[in-house]
ROPALUM-504534 format. One record per atom (N, C-alpha, C): x, y, z; residue in three letters; atom name. Coordinates in steps of 0.001 Angstrom, whole numbers, plus 500000, padded with zeros to 6 digits. Layout:
! residues N
+--------+--------+--------+------+------+
|   east |  north |     up | type | atom |
+--------+--------+--------+------+------+
|      X |      Y |      Z |  ala |   CA |
...
+--------+--------+--------+------+------+
***
This chain:
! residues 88
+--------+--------+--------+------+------+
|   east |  north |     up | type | atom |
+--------+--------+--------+------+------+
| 667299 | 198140 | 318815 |  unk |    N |
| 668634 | 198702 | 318714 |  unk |   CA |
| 668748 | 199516 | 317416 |  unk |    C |
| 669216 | 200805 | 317627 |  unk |    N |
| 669025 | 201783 | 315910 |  unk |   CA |
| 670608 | 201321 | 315542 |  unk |    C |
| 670602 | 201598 | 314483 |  unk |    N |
| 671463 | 201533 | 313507 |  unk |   CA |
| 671878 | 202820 | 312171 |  unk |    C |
| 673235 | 202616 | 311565 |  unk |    N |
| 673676 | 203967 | 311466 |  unk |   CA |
| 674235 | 203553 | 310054 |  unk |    C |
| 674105 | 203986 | 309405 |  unk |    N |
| 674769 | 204265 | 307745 |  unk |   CA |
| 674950 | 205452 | 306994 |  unk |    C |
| 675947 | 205128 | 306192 |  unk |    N |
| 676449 | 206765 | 305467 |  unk |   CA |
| 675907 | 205846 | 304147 |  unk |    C |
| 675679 | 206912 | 303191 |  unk |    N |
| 675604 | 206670 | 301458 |  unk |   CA |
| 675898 | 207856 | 301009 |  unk |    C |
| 676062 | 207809 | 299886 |  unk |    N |
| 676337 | 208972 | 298566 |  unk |   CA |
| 675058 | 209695 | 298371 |  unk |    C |
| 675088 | 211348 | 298113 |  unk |    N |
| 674086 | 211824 | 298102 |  unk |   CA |
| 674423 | 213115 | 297251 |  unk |    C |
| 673580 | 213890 | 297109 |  unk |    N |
| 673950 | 215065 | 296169 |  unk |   CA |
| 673152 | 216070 | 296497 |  unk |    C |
| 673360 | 217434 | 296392 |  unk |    N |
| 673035 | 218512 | 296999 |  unk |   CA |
| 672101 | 218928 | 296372 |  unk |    C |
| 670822 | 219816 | 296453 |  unk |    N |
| 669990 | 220147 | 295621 |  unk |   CA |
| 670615 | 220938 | 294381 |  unk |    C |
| 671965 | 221153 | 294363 |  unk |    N |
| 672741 | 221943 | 293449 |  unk |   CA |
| 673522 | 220792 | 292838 |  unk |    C |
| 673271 | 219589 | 293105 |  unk |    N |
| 674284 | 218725 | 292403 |  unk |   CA |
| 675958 | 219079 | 292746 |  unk |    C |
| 675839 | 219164 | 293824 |  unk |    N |
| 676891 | 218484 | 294771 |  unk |   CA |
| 677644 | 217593 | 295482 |  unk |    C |
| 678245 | 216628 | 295226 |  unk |    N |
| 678492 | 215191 | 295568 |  unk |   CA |
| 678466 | 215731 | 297471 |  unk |    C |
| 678278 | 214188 | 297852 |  unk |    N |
| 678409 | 214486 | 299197 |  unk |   CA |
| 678164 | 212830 | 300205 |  unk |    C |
| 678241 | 213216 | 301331 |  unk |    N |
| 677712 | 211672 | 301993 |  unk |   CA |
| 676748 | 212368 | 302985 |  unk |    C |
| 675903 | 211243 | 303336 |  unk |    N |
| 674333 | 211410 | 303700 |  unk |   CA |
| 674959 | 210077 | 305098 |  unk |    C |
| 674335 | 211266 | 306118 |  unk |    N |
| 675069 | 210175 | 307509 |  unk |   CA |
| 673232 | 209770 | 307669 |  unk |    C |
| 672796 | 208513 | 308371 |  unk |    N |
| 671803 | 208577 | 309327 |  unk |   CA |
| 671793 | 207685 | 310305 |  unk |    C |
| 670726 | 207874 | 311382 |  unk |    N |
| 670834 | 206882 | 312433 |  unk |   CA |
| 668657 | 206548 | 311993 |  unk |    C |
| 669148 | 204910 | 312672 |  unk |    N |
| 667684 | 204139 | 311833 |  unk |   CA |
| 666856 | 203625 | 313282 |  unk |    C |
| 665637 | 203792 | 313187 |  unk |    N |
| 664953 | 203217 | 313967 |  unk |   CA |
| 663885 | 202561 | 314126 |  unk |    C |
| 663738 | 200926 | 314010 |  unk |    N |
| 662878 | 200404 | 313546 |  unk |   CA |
| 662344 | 200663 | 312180 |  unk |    C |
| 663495 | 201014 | 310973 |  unk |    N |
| 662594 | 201397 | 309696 |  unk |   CA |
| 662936 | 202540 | 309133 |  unk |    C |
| 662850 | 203125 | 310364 |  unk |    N |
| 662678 | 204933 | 310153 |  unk |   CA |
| 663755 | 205686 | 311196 |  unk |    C |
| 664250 | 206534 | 309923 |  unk |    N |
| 664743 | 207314 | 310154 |  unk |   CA |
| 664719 | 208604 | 311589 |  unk |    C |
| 666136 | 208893 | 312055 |  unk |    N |
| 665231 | 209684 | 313166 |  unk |   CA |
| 666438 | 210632 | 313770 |  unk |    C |
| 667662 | 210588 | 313092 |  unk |    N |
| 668512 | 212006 | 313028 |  unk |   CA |
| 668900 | 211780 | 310996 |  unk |    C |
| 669283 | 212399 | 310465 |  unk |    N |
| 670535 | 212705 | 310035 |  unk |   CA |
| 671511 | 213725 | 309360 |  unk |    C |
| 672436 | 213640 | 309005 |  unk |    N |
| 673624 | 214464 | 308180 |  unk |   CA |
| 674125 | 214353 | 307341 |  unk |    C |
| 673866 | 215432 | 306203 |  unk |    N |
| 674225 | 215635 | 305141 |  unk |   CA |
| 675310 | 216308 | 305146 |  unk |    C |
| 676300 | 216309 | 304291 |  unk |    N |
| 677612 | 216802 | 304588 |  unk |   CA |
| 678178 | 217158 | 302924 |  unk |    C |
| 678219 | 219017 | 302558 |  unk |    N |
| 678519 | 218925 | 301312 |  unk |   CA |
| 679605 | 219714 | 301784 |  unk |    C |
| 680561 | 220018 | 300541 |  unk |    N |
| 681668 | 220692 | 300760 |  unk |   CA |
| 681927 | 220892 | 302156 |  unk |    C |
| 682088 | 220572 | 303437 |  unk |    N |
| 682615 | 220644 | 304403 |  unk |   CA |
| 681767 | 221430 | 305267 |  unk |    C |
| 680670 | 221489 | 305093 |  unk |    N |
| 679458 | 221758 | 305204 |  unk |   CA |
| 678563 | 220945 | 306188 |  unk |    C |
| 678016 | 220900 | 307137 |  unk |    N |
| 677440 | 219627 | 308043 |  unk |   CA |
| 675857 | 220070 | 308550 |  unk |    C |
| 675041 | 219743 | 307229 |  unk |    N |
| 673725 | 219947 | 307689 |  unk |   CA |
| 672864 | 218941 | 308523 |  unk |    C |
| 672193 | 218852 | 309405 |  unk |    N |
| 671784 | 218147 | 310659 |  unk |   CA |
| 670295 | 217930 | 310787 |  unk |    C |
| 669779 | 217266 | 311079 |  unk |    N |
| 668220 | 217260 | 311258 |  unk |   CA |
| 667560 | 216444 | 312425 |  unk |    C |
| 666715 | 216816 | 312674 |  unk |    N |
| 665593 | 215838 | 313295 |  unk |   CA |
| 664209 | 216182 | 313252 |  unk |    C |
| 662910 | 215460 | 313104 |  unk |    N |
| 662334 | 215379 | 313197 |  unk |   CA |
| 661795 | 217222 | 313095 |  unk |    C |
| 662166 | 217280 | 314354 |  unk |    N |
| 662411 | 218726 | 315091 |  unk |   CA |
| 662721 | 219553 | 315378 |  unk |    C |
| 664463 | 219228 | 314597 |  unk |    N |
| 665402 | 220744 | 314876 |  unk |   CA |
| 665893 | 220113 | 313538 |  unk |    C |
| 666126 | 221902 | 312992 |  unk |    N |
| 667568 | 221379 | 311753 |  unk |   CA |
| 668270 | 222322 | 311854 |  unk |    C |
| 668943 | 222218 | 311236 |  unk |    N |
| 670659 | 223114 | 310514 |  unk |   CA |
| 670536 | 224157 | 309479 |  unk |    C |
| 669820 | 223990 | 308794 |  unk |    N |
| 669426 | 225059 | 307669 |  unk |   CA |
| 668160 | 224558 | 307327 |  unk |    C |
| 667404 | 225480 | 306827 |  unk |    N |
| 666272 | 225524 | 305820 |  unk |   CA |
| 665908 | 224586 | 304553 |  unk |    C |
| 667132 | 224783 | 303948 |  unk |    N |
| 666901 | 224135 | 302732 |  unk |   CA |
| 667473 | 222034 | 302931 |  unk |    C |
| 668345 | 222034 | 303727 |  unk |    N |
| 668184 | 220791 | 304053 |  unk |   CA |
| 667801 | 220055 | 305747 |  unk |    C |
| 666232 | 220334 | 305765 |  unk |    N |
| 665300 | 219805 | 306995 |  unk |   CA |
| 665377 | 218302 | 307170 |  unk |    C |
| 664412 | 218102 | 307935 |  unk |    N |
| 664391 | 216789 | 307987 |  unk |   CA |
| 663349 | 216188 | 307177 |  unk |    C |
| 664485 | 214760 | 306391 |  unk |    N |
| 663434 | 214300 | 305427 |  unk |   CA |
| 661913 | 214228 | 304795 |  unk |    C |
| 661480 | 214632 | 304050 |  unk |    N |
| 660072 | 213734 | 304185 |  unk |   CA |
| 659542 | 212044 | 304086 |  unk |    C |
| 660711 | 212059 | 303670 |  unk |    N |
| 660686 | 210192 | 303392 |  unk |   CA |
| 661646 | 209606 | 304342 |  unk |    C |
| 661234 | 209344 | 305860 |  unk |    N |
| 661779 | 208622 | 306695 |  unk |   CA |
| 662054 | 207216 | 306633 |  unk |    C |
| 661241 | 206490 | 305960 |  unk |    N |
| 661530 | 204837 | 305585 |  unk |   CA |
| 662724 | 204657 | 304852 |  unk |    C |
| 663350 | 204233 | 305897 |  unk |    N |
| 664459 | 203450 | 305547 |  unk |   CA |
| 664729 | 201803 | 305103 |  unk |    C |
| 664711 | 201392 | 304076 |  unk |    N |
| 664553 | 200247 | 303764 |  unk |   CA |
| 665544 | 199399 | 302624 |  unk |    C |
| 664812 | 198339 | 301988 |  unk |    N |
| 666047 | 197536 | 301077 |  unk |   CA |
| 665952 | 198574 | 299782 |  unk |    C |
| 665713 | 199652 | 299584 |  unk |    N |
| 665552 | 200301 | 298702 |  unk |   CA |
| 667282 | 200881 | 299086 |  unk |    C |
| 667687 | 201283 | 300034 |  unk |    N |
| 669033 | 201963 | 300167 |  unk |   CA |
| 670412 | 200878 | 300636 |  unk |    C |
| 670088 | 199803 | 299221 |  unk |    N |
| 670861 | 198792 | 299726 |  unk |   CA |
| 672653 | 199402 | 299286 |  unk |    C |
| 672742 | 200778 | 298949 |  unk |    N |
| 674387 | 201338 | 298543 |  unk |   CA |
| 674403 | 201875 | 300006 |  unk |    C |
| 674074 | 201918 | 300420 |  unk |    N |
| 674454 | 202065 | 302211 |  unk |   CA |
| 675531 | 201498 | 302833 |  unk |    C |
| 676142 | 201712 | 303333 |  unk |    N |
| 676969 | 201030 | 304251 |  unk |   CA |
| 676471 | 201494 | 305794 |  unk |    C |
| 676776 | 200289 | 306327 |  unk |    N |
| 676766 | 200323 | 307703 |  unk |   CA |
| 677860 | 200903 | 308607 |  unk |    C |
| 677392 | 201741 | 309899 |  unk |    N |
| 678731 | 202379 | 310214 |  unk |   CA |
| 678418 | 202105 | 311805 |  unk |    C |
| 679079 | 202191 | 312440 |  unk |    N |
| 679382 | 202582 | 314093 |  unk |   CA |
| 678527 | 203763 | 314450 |  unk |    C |
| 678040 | 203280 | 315890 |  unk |    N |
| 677434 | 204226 | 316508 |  unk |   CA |
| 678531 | 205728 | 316685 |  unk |    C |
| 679653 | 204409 | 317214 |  unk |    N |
| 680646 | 206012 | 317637 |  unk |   CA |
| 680974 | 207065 | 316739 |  unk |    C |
| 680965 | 206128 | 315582 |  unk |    N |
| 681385 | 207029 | 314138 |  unk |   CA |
| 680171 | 207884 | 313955 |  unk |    C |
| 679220 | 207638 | 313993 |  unk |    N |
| 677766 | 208796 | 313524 |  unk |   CA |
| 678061 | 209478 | 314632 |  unk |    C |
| 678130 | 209094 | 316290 |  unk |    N |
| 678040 | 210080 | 317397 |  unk |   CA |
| 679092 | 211091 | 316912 |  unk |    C |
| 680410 | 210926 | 316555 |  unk |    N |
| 681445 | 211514 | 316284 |  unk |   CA |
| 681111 | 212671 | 314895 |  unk |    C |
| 680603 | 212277 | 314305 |  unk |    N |
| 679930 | 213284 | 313170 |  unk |   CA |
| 679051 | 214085 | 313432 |  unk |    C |
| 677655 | 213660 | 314150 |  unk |    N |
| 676333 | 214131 | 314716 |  unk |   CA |
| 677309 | 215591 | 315748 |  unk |    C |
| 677783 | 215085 | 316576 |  unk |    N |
| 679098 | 215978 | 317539 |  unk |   CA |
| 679668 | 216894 | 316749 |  unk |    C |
| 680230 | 216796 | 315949 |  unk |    N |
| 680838 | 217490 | 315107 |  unk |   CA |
| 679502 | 218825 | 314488 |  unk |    C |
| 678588 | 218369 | 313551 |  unk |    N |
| 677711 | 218607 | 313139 |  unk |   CA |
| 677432 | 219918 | 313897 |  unk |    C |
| 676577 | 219503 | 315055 |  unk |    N |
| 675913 | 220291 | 316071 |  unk |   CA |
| 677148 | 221253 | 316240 |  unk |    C |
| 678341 | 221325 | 316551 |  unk |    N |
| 679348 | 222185 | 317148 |  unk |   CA |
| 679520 | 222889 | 316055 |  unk |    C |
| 679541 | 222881 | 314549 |  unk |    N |
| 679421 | 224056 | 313654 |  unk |   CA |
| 678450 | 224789 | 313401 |  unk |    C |
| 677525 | 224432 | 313830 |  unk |    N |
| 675872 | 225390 | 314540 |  unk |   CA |
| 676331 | 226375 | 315749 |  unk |    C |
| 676975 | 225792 | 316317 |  unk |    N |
| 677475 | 227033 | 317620 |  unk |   CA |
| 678570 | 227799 | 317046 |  unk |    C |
| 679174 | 226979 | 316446 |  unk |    N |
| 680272 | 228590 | 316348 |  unk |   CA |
| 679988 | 229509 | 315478 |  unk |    C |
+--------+--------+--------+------+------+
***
């Protein structure tokens, strides 16, 4: 069963921000970064911009114990969001 947490994160410009992801077995396997109103997206395989791809450090572990845990619906509801400012 994956699992989903937001934490605090900062932009390569030193930008405050929150860092969405969804976890799988360990590892990482979507997520969203979100600066100024901004909703960068990733996977593995597709991203949102250039400069924020998908991780190189997929292990997710007790190292990101400022995490909070969130709802599937709540990440689906963001991830949704996310993707729909790529189309317009």
């Amino acid at each position: 069963m994956n699992e989903y947490f937001k934490t605090y994160t900062e932009s390569h410009d030193g930008i405050e921000g929150t860092f969405y992801c969804e976890v799988d077995k360990g590892l990482i396997i979507r997520h969203i970064s979100v600066f100024e109103g901004i909703f960068y997206w990733a996977t593995p395989k597709e991203y949102f911009h250039e400069q924020y791809d998908f991780t190189d450090q997929p292990e997710f572990g007790e190292a990101d114990e400022s995490a909070i845990s969130i709802s599937k619906a709540e990440f689906d509801e963001i991830w949704n969001h996310a993707v729909r400012q790529n189309l317009s």
